[in-house]
C-alpha positions as CSV (number, residue, x, y, z in Angstrom):
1,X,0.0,0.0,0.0
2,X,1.1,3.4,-0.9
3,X,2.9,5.8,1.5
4,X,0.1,8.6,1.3
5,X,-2.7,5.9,1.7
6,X,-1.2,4.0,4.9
7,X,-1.2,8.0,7.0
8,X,-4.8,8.8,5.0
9,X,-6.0,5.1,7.2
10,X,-4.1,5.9,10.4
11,X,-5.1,9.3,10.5
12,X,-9.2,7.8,9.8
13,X,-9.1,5.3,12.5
14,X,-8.0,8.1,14.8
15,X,-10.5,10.3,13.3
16,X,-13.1,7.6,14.6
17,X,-11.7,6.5,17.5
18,X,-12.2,10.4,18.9
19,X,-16.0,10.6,17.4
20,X,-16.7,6.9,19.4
21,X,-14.8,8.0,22.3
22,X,-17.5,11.0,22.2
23,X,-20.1,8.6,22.2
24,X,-18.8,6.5,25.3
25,X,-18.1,3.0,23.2
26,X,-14.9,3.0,24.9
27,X,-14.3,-0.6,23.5
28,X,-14.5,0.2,19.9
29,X,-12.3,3.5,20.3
30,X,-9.8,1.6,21.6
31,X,-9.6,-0.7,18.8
32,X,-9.7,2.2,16.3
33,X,-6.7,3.5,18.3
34,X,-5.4,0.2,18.3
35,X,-5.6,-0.2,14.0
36,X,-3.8,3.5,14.3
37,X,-1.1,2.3,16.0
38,X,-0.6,-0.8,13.7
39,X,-0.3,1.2,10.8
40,X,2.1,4.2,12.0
41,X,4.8,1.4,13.5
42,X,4.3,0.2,9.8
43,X,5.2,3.6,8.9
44,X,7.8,3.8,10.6
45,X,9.9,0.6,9.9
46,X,9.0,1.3,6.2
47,X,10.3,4.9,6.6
48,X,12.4,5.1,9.4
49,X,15.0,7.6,7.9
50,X,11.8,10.1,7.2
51,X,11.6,12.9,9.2
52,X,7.8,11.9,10.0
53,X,9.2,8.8,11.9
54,X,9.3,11.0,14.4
55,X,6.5,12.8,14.6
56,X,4.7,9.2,13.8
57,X,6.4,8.1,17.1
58,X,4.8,10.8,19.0
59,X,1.0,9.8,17.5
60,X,1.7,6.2,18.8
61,X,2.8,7.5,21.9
62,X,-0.1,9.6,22.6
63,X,-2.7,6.8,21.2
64,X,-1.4,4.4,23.8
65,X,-2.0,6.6,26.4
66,X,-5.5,7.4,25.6
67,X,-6.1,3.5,25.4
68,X,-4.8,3.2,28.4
69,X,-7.0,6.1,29.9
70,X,-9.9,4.0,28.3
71,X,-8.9,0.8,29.5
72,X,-8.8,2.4,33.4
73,X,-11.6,4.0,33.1
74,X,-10.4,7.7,33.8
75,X,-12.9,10.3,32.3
76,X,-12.7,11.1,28.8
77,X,-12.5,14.9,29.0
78,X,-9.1,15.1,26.9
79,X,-9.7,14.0,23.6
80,X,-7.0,13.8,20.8
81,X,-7.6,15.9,17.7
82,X,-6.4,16.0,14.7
83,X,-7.1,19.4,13.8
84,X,-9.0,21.5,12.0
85,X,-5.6,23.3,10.4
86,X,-7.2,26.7,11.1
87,X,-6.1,26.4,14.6
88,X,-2.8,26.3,13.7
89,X,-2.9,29.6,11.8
90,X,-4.4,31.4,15.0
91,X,-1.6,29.6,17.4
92,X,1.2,31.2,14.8
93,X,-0.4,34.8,14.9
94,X,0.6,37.6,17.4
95,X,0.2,41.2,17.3
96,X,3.3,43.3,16.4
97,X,5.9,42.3,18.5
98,X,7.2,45.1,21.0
99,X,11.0,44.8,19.0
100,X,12.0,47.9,18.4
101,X,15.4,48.8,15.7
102,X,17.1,50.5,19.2
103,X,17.3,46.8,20.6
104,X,19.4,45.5,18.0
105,X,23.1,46.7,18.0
106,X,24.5,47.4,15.1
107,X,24.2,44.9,11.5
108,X,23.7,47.4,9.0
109,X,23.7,45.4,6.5
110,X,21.0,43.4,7.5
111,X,19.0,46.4,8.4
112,X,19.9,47.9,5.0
113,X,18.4,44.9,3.3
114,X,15.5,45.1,4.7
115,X,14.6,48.6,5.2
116,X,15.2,48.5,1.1
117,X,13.1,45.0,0.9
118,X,9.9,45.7,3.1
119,X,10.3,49.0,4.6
120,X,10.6,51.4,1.2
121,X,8.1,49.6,-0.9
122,X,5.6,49.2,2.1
123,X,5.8,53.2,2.3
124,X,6.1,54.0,-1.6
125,X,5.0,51.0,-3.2
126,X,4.5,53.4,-6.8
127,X,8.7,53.7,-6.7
128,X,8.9,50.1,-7.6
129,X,7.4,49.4,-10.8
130,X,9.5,45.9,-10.9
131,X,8.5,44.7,-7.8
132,X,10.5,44.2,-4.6
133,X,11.6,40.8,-2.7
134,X,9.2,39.3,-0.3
135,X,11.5,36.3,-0.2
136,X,13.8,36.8,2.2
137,X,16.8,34.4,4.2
138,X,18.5,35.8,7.1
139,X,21.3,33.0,7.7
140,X,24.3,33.3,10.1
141,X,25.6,31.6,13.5
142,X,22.6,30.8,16.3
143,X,21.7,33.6,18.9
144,X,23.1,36.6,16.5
145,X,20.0,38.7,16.1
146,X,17.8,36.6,13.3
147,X,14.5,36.6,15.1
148,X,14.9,40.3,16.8
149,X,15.1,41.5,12.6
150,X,12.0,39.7,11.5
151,X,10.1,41.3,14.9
152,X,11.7,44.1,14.4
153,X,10.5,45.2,10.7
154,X,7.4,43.9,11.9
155,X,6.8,46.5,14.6
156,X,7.9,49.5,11.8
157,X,5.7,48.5,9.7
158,X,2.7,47.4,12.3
159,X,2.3,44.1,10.2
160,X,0.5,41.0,11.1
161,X,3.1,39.1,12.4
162,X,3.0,35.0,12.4
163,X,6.4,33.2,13.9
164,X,6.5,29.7,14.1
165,X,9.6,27.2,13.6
166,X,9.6,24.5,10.8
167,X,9.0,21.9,13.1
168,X,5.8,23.1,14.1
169,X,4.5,23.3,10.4
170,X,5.1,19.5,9.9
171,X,4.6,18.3,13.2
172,X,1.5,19.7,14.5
173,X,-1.3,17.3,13.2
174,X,-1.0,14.0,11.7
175,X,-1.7,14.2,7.5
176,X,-2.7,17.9,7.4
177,X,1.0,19.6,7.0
178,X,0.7,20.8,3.6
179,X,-2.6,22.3,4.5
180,X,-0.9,24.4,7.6
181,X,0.7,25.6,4.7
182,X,-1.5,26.7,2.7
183,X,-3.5,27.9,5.7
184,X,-0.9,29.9,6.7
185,X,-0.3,31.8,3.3
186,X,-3.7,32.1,3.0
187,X,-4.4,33.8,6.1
188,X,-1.2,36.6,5.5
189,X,-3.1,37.0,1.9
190,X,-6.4,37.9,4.0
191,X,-4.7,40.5,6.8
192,X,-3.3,42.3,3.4
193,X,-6.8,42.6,1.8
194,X,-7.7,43.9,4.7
195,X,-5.2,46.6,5.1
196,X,-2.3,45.2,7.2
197,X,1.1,43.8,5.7
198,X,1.8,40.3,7.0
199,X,4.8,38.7,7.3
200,X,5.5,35.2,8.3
201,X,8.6,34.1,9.8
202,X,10.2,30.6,9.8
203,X,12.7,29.7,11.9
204,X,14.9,26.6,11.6
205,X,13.7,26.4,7.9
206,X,16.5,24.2,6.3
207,X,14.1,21.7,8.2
208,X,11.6,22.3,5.9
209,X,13.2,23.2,2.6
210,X,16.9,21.5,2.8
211,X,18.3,18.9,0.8
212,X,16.6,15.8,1.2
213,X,18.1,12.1,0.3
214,X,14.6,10.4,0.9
215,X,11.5,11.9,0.9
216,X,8.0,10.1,1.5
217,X,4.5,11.1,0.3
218,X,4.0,13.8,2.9
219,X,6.8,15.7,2.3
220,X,7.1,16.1,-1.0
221,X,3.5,17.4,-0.4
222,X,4.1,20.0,1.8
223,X,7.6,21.2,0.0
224,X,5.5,21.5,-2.7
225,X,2.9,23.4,-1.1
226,X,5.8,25.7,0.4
227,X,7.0,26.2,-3.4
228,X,4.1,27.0,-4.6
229,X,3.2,29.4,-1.7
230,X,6.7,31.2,-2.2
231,X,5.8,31.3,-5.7
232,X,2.4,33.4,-5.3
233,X,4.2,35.9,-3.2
234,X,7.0,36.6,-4.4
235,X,5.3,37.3,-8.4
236,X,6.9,40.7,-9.5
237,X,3.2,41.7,-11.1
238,X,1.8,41.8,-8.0
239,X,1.4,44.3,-5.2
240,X,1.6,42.3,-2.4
241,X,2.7,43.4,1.2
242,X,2.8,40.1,2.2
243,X,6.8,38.4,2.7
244,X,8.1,35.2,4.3
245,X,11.4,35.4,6.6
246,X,13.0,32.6,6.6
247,X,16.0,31.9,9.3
248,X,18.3,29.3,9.4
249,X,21.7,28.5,11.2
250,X,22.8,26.2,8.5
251,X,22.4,27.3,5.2
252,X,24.1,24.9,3.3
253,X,21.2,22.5,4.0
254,X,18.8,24.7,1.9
255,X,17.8,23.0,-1.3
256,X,19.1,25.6,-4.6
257,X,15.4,25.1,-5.3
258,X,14.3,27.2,-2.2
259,X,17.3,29.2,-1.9
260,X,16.8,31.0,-5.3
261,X,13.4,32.1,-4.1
262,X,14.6,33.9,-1.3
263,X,15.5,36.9,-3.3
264,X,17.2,38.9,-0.7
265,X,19.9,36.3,1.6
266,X,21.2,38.2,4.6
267,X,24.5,37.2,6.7
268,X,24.0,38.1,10.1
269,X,27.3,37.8,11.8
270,X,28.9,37.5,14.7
271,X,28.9,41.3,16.2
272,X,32.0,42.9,16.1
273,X,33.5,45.3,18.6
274,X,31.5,47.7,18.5
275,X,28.3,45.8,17.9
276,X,29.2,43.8,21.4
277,X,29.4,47.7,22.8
278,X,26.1,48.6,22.6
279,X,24.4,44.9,23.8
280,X,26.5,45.6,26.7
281,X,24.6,49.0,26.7
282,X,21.5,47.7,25.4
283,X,21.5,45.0,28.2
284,X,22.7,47.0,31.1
285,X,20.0,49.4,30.8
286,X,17.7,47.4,33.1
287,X,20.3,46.7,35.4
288,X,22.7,48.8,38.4
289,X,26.2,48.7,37.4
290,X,28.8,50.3,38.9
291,X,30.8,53.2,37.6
292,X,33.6,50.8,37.1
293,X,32.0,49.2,34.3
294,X,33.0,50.5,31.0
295,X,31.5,48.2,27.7
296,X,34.3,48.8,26.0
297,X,36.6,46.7,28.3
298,X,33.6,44.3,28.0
299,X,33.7,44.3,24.2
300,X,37.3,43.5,24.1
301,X,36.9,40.3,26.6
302,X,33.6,39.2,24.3
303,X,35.7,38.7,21.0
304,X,33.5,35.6,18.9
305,X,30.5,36.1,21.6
306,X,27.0,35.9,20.0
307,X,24.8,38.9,20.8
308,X,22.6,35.9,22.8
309,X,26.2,34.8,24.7
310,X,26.1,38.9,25.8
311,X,22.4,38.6,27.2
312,X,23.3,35.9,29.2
313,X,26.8,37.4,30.5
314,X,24.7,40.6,32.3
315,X,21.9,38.2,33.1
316,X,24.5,35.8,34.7
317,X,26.3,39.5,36.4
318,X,22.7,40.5,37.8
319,X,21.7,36.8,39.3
320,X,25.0,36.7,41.5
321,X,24.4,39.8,43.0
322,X,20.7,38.8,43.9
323,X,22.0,35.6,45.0
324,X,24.3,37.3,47.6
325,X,21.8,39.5,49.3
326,X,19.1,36.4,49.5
327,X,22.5,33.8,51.1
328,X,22.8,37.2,53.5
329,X,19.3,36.7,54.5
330,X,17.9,40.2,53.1
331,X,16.9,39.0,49.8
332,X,13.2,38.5,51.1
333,X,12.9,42.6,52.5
334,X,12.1,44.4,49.8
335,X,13.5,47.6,51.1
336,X,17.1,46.5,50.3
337,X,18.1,46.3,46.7
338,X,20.8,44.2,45.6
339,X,24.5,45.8,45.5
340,X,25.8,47.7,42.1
341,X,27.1,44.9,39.6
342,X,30.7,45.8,39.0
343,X,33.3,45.1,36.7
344,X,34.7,42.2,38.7
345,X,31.4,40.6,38.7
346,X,31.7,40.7,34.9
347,X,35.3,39.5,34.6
348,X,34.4,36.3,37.4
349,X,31.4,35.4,35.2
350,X,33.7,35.4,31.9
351,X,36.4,33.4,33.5
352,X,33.6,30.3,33.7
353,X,31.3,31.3,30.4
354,X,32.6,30.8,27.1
355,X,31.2,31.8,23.9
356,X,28.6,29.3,22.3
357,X,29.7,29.5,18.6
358,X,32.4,26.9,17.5
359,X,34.9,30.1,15.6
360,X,36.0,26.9,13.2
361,X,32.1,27.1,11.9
362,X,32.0,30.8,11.0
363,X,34.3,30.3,7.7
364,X,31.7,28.2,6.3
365,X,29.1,30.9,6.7
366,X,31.1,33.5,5.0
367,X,32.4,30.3,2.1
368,X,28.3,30.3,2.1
369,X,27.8,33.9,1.3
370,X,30.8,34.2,-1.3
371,X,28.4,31.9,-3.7
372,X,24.8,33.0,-3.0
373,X,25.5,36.1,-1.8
374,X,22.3,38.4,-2.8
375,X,21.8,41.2,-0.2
């Protein structure tokens, strides 16, 4: 039996083990749950290299322990569902994100990129009679500032703003992933009709769209679906304020398929000197830090330090000088304040925290963006 057809009948008998679960035949729900089963682990020694071997692991894993809810007799009040696919677009969905450009420190040319991919013809769409990219691929070492761009373009432009990771479009219900997909586009396409840009943000995306060895039923379905979906958005004829952000720490896993369609494909390094200045500035600001602290010493100690690494350094500074006053038995009186963080404080928590980016790695990015440089 075919690939598609075997997850069409597990994802049925599940279907109709909730609906008789519903009507309290506990017996033959557990059977339908039981056929389910049968077929994924069939699935899954067919496929077992397929990336849905996983997520057909976690179906059997949640069947078996509603059968064994039904078998003991526990009330049925939490019933697994497959969908519908709409849900998904509303769990995706947020309000512009309060991600201002002022807490990003410094990548220019990422911000150039944008601001000239989504920001200018958002303002003066009639200057760009050839269209502009809505396809875009910000790609550079984890914890770097990837995410803080997409929420941050999304805030100057007030767009609807839907941020999931990969996994989540393939994972979230048995059989329907290509329809998330389409689901997805189709709800950005709506918030533009009715008057707000949209932009949907991937993270993680080689996961959906790298190169693939062996691909089942399913997936080709739903890279197909993404293809197509990239297609309709990025046509140059139309005027559509709608754009996909993709992110990815590995970018030579994309398929040249997908990678051609992301018209605009953005390094975002490691900071440099005087980007790791003003997180130290950015992420002091909350914080009381003695006059001894100067950022630029702190740059210079941070070289190959993602801009996540420099969050965690002042957060790690800040939690040992609350620790000390709650050992000294104060912490619970909140009329005493912890002590100034100062630049020893910084220096200990260096000593013991290293950067989280392998410097060997950071040659491939750059190798990366010699050959499909387009920002």
């Amino acid at each position: 039996m075919a690939f598609d057809e075997l997850e069409k009948r597990a994802v049925q008998h599940a279907n109709e083990a909730i609906l008789l679960e519903r009507k309290g035949d506990r017996q033959s729900a557990i059977s339908k749950y039981e056929r389910a089963i049968e077929i994924l682990n069939r699935l899954c020694h067919l496929y077992p290299k397929s990336n849905h071997a996983k997520i057909y692991s976690e179906y059997i894993s949640q069947y078996k322990e509603r059968i064994g809810f039904l078998k003991g007799g526990e009330p049925s009040s939490s019933l697994i569902s497959s969908g519908p696919s709409k849900d998904f677009v509303k769990i995706t969905k947020a309000n512009s994100p309060n991600v201002t450009w002022d807490n990003i420190a410094d990548l220019e040319m990422a911000r150039k990129a944008i601001h000239e991919s989504i920001i200018y013809p958002y303002r003066r769409p009639d200057l760009f009679p050839l269209g502009w990219p809505r396809g875009i691929l910000l790609f550079g070492p984890p914890g770097c500032g990837k995410t803080l761009l997409a929420a941050a373009v999304a805030t100057e432009i007030d767009a609807a703003f839907y941020t999931i990771d990969a996994a989540q479009i393939m994972s979230k219900w048995l059989g329907e992933s290509e329809k998330n997909v389409a689901n997805l586009f189709n709800s950005a396409r709506a918030d533009f009709e009715n008057g707000h840009p949209a932009i949907i943000f991937i993270d993680e995306i080689d996961s959906l769209v790298g190169i693939r060895q062996d691909e089942v039923g399913a997936e080709v379905r739903t890279r197909n679906q993404f293809m197509n979906e990239m297609d309709s958005i990025i046509d140059k004829n139309k005027n559509l304020q709608v754009y996909l952000i993709g992110a990815t720490n590995k970018p030579w896993a994309l398929d040249e398929p997908f990678i051609r369609r992301f018209q605009k494909r953005i390094l975002v390094p490691i900071p440099d000197i005087n980007a790791r200045k003003q997180l130290f500035e950015i992420y002091t600001k909350g914080i009381t830090v003695d006059e001894s602290v100067y950022e630029d010493d702190l740059a210079k100690r941070t070289h190959g330090y993602s801009g996540s690494d420099i969050r965690d350094i002042c957060q790690a500074a800040h939690i040992k000088v609350v620790s000390e006053l709650f050992e000294s038995g104060k912490g619970f009186d909140r009329t005493i304040m912890p002590r100034q963080i100062t630049s020893d404080d910084f220096h200990e928590i260096l000593r013991i925290r290293k950067p989280s980016v392998n410097r060997e790695s950071l040659k491939y990015y750059d190798l990366w963006f010699e050959k499909f440089r387009a920002s």
